[in-house]
Structures are given as C-alpha cells and as structure tokens.
N, C-alpha and C positions, 0 to 999 in steps of 0.2 A: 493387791496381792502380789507377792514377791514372784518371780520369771525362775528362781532355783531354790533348792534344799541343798543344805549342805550340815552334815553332824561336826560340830568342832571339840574336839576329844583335846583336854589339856592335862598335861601330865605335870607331874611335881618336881619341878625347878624353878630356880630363883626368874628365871623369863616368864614367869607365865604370869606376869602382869602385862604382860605385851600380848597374849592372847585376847586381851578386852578390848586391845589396837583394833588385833587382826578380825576380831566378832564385827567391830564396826566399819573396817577396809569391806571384808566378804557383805556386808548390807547394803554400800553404797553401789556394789556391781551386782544390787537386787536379787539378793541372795537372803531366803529367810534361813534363821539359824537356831540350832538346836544344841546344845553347849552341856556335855558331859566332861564330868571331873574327876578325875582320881583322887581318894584319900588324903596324898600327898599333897595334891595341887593347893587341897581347901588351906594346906598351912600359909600358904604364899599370895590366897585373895580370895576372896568369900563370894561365894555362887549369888547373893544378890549382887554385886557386879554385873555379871552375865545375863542374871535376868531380869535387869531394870536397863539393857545396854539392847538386849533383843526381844524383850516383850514374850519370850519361851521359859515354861520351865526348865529349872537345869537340872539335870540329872546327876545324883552324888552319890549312889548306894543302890546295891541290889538287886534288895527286898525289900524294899518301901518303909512304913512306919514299924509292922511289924504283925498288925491285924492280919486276921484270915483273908479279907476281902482283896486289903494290899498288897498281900505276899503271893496271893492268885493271879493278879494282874502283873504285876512287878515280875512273875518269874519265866513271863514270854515279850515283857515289855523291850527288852533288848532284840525278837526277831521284830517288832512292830517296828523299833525305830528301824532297823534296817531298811526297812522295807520303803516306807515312805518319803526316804531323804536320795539326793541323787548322786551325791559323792562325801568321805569322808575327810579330815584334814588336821594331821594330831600336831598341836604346837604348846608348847614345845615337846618335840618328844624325845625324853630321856632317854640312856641307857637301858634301864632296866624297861620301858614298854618297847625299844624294839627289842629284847632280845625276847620279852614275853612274845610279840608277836611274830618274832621268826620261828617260833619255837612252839608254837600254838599253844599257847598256855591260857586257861582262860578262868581268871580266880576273882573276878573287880565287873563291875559291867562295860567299862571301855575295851577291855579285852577281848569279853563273850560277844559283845556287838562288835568286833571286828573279824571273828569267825564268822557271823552273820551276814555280814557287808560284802552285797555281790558286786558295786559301784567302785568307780574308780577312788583310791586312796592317795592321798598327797601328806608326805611325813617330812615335818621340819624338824631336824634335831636342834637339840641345845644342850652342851654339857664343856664342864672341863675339857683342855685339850689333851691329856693325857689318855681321859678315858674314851674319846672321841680316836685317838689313834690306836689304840688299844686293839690287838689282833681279833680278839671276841665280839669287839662291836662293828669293826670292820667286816668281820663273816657275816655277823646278821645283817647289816645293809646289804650284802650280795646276795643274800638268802632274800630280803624283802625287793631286791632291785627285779630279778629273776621272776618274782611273781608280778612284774610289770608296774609295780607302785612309783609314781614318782616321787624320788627322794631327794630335796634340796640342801645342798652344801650349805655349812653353816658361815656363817661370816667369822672374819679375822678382826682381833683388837682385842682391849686389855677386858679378862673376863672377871665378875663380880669376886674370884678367889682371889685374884691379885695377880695372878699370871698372864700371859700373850700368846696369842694364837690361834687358832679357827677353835670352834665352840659357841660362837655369838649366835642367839638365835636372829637367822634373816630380818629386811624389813617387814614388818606387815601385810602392808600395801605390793611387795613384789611376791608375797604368800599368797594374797590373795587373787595378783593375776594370775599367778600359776593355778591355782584352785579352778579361776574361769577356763582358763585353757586346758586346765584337764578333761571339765566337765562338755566343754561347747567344742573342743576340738574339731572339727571337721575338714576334708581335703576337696571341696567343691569348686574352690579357686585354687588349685594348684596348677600353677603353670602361667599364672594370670598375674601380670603388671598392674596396681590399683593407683593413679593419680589422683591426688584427694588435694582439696583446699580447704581451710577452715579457719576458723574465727574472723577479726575484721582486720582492718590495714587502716592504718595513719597516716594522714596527708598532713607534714609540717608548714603552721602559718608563719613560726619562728621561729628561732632555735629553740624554744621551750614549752612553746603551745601547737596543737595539732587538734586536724577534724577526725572523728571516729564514730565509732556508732557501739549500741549495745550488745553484740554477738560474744557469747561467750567462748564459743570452739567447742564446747561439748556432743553436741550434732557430730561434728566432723571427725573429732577422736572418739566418738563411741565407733563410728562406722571404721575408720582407721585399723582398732582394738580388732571388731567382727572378722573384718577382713584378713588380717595377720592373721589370726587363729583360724581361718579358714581356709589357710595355706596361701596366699596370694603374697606376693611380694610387692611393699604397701611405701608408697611416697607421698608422707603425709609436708605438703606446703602452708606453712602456719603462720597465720599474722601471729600479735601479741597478745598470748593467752595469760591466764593463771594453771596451769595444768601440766601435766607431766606426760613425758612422748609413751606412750603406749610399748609395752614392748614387742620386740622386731619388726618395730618399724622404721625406718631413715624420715628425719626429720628437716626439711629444710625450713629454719627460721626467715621469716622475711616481715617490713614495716609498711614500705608503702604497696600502692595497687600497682607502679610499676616494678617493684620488686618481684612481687608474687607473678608479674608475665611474666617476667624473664625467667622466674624460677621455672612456671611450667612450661613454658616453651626446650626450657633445655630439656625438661626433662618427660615432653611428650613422644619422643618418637618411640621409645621404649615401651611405652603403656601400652595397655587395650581396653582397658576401663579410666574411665575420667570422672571423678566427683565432685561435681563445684560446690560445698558449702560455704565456702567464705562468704563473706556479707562486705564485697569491695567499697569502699568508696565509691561516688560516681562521680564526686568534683575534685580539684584540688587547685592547690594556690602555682601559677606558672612561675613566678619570680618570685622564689623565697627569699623573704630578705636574711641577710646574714647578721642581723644583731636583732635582738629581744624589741621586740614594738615596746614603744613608753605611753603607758594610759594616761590620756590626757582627756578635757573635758567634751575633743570634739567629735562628732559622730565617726564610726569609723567602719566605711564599706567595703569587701570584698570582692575582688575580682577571679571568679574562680571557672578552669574548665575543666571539660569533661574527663573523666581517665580514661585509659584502653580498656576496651569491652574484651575481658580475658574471652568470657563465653563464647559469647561469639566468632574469635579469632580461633578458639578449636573446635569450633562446629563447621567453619572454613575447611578444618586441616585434617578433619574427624577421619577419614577413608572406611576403616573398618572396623575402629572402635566403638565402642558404645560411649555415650555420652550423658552423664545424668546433671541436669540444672536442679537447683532450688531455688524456689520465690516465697521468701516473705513477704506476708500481704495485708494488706489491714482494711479491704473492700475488692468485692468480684475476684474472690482466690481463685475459683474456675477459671475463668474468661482471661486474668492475666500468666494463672499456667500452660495455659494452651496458647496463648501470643508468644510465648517465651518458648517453650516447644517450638513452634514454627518458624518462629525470626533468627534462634539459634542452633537450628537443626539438632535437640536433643531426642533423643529416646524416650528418654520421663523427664517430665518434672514433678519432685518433690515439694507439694506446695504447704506451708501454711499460715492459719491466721495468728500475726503475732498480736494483734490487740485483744486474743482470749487471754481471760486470767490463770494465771499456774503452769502455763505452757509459753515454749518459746526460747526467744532471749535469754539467758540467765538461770532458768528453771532444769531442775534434771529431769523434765517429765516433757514431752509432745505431743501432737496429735496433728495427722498429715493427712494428706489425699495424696495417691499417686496417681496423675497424668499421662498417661501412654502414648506415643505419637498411632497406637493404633486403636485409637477412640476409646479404649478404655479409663475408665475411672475407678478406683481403688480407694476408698477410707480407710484408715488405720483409727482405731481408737487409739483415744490416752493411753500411756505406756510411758515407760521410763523409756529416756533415749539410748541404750544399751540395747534394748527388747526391741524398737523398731528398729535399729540398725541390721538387726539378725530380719526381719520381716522385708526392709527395703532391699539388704542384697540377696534373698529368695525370688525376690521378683527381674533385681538382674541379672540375676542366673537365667532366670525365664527367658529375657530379650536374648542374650546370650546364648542360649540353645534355640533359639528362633534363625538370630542372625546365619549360624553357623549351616543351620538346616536349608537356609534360602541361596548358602554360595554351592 
C-alpha cells in the first residue's frame, strides 16, 4: 500500500505525454495516483495510459456514462476524490486551467475538484512563451501564488511551436520532488546539521579493477531526501551510486573508504546529527600497482589491509552529537547491533537482515530493527525505503529531544 495520495490533474497541451513520466516519477516516491483529464488532454494521450501506468481509474468527464445510478454517483464524485487524496499536482497546466482556476471557474471535473481540494496544490505550467508572459497569466499566477499554491517555473528551450524561451514543462522527476515536499514538508530538523554517508566505496586493485560490494545508496538518499524536507541542512557523503543528489542537499562525491574519512572528517565539526549508511569497505590493496595486472595462468593472491574505521573515529569525536550506525547482517542481527552500539559509541543502530529476500541491497523496499543504546528495541516492518527513513528520523528526533533534556 502506497505512504501518499496524490490527484494528478492533466490539462491539454502538447506536454502532457510527459505527465505518464510524472504518474510514474510521483509512484516511485510511493505515491499512489489518481489521474484526472481534461477533454483537451485526451487529444494529446488516451487515459488508458494512466490507467495501465497507475493501476487507478482515470477520471475524464463529469457525469459518468450517463445512467441514473452514474450520474448520482459521478455528481459528488469530485468532493469524494477531494477528500481522500492528500495533495493535488496539475501537469501540465495551461493557460486556460490557471486562469479557470484563479478565477474560480468550475465547468469540467478537474476544476470542480479544485474548488473541493482543501490539500496542498503544486501547478506545473507549460505553454507557449508569449502566452506564458502574457500580463493575464502572469496575474493569475499571482492570484494562485497568494492562495499559497506552489507554482514551478517552466523550463527554457526550443518549444514544440518552433519558438525559444521558458514555457517547457519541468522535469518530471524534479515535479515530483516538489509534490513530496509539499506534501511531507516538515520543520523538525530546522536548525540541525545532518552528516549522512551512503552507498559503498571502491578499493582499486588496478587502474581498472576494484573491490566493492552491493549497496545501492538508496537507504541513505531516501534519509538524505526526509531530511532536506525536514528542514535540516543535509551533507550527503556518497560513494558511486546510480542516483541522483536529492534536492537541497550538498553532495560530496567520493571512491574510496579513505576518501569518504576525509570527507567527513572535514566535514564533522559542523554536524549534530551523523548517519553512517555507507557500506565501507573493510580491506583494501596497500600498494596499488600503477599498471593493469595481465591474467596469466598462475594463481593470484591478495595482500589486503584493513581501511579506517570511519565509525568509530566519530564515535571517538562524537561530544554532543548524536550518532546513528547501520549493520548489515546476515546471522545474530541483534547481538551484532548491539556490539556495534557499544564498540562505536552510537545512539542506534539501524540494523538489518540483508540475506532476506526483496529487502536490502539493491531493493527499494526494507525492513530494520532499531537498537537504542538505551536497551530499546524497535522493528520496523517492510516499507519502501523513503517511508522508513521518515520513521528512522522520528525516532532521532526522539534521542534528540532526550539528549537535549539530560544537558
């Protein structure tokens, strides 16, 4: 079951094949979706799109088929959807729906359901650039800014008329961060430094071969993502992902495990919160050679030591911050979160079993237990890793308002 609702209202322009993007950007950040169409829209991409993309009816008219029974249902159906969804998000939305909507016009059901919609709204336009500068559509974005809607600038480049200039409807994917962040907004971490590490680090055996491991970074950029939107000012330390830097957050790329010290080293004194998800290496080659090893038939051994134990070097340096470990486990996940707790003076450790199936590694889905250095134990069920990272920093807020209570 999806963590949000969101109604995705698509108006009629040539962009709104990009709204089948944006349907499955808002899914991935477990959002179930609900895909209402303007008239116009249908000339430009046909509603099974939408509903073989989100598994929801799409909504295209009114009054339904036109029977007694459907035009009963259908003519409160626009407060029902209101009601049930948690934020609104019109892409693209033309001219003519915002001036309807500045103007409270309500003649279509994406209309009448936006007089109904007491949630937060996020409106993407897309239109010609003429009509986009146009004194009338400039007033109704003030008119809809004013009732507190957040409204995203359109991008600049050559638009499908042939002309240059803003009018491009946004990416997707930055549609649909803004969507998460309108909806999950919160100011809980405001004021708070978040040190984060995430995915794994590469030890080169030779210029072209290296040891690593399976960690995706998704753990660590969901919490990264929670955090930004939670107001905290977020220094995400990233080995080599596939993934894109979350926004507002500062991103420091790094390969090996002694990169990623240095990196938080510089950049612990600043923090107050620490999150180690990376998945460091723990060996590495001392003397890399400087040319490509050549396979030959005879056996070939590795001489490998230890890297620096970041964890433990800021559990050393910790004073007042809070500290959260992860252990990936694959037997006695208790017993080695509570070692790891204690040996590197964390707060919690986030512990879990990476040899279950569908969770972990690679998966956008989890399932943890939080360790507490004050004997608590915490299960999280399955959940996409976006949903626990909002549950993991609930609970360091917790430590958080503990610590502060004990100085």
């Amino acid at each position: 079951m999806a963590s949000y609702s969101a109604i995705l209202g698509v108006g009629g322009g040539i962009a709104a094949y990009k709204a089948a993007e944006l349907a499955r950007a808002l899914m991935e950040r477990d959002f179930g979706v609900t895909t209402v169409m303007t008239e116009s829209a249908q000339e430009f991409i046909r509603p099974l799109t939408f509903a073989a993309l989100t598994g929801h009816k799409v909504i295209t008219e009114m009054f339904g088929s036109g029977s007694a029974d459907d035009v009963l249902a259908s003519s409160v159906e626009h407060i029902r959807v209101a009601q049930e969804h948690q934020v609104l998000v019109v892409a693209p939305a033309t001219a003519d729906l915002l001036a309807r909507f500045a103007h409270g016009l309500a003649n279509d059901f994406l209309t009448t359901l936006y007089l109904a919609f007491e949630g937060p709204v996020v409106l993407a336009p897309a239109m010609n650039t003429a009509m986009w500068q146009h004194p009338a559509t400039q007033a109704n974005l003030e008119t809809l800014k004013a009732r507190g809607h957040v409204i995203l600038d359109p991008d600049e480049g050559r638009l499908a008329c042939g002309t240059t200039g803003p009018g491009r409807l946004p990416d997707p994917q930055r549609i649909a961060d803004r969507v998460l962040r309108a909806l999950t907004q919160r100011h809980d971490l405001d004021g708070e430094t978040v040190l984060l590490t995430a995915g794994p680090t590469r030890e080169p055996l030779d210029p072209v071969r290296f040891i690593s491991n399976r960690s995706s970074g998704k753990m660590g950029y969901s919490l990264a993502e929670a955090a930004a939107l939670r107001g905290a000012r977020v220094v995400l330390v990233s080995g080599p992902v596939n993934l894109p830097a979350p926004e507002g957050v500062e991103l420091v790329p790094v390969q090996t495990a002694q990169e990623m010290y240095d990196a938080v080293m510089v950049h612990l004194e600043a923090s107050s919160i620490v999150i180690k998800t990376a998945a460091v290496a723990d060996y590495h080659v001392a003397n890399v050679p400087t040319q490509k090893v050549k396979k030959s038939a005879m056996r070939l051994s590795l001489e490998l030591d230890p890297t620096l134990d970041i964890l433990a070097e800021v559990g050393r340096r910790k004073q007042d911050r809070l500290l959260i470990g992860f252990a990936a486990e694959t037997e006695n996940l208790i017993a080695e979160a509570r070692r790891k707790m204690q040996t590197k003076n964390c707060d919690m450790v986030v512990a879990n079993n990476v040899s279950a199936d569908g969770v972990g590694f690679e998966s956008d889905q989890n399932e943890v237990v939080l360790v507490l250095s004050t004997g608590e134990i915490q299960p999280l069920p399955r959940a996409s890793k976006r949903a626990l990272a909002d549950q993991i920093l609930d609970q360091v807020l917790r430590l958080r308002l503990a610590l502060h209570q004990r100085q």
